[in-house]
C-alpha positions, 0 to 999 in steps of 0.5 A: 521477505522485508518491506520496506516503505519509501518515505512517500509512500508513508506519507501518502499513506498518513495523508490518506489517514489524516484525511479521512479521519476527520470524517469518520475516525473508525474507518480510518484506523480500519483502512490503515490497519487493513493495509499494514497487515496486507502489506507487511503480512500478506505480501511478503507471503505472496509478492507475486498477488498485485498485477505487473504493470511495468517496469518491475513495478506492480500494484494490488488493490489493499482497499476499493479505493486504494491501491499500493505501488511496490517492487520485488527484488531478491531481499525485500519488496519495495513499497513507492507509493499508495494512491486513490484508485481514480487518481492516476 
């Protein structure tokens, strides 16, 4: 199955990367790697792994702190958005 990001999806996701590598570069490339291989890799295996949360969206923790917002459809799943698990 295809994953497709939403271009704010990938900018929140750079965001993220950006933000935190100027504290601590290896955490970053480690956080940004983490969520590509869960993303393109683990998910497409699984699409039914994050928990509905409505609307034919669901979510899954790819990191403590962060959390990407996507959507299955017959061909490709969907990626609207990442986020900081204590923003709404």
């Amino acid at each position: 199955m295809k994953v497709v990001w939403q271009p704010q999806a990938q900018a929140l996701l750079f965001e993220v990367f950006d933000y935190i590598e100027r504290r601590n570069p290896q955490s970053a490339y480690d956080l940004l790697a983490k969520t590509v291989h869960i993303v393109e890799q683990l998910l497409p295996e699984n699409p039914g792994m994050g928990r509905g949360i409505g609307g034919g969206l669901r979510e899954l923790v790819v990191h403590s702190n962060y959390i990407v917002t996507y959507r299955v459809t017959d061909t490709e799943i969907q990626i609207p958005a990442i986020r900081h698990g204590t923003r709404r």
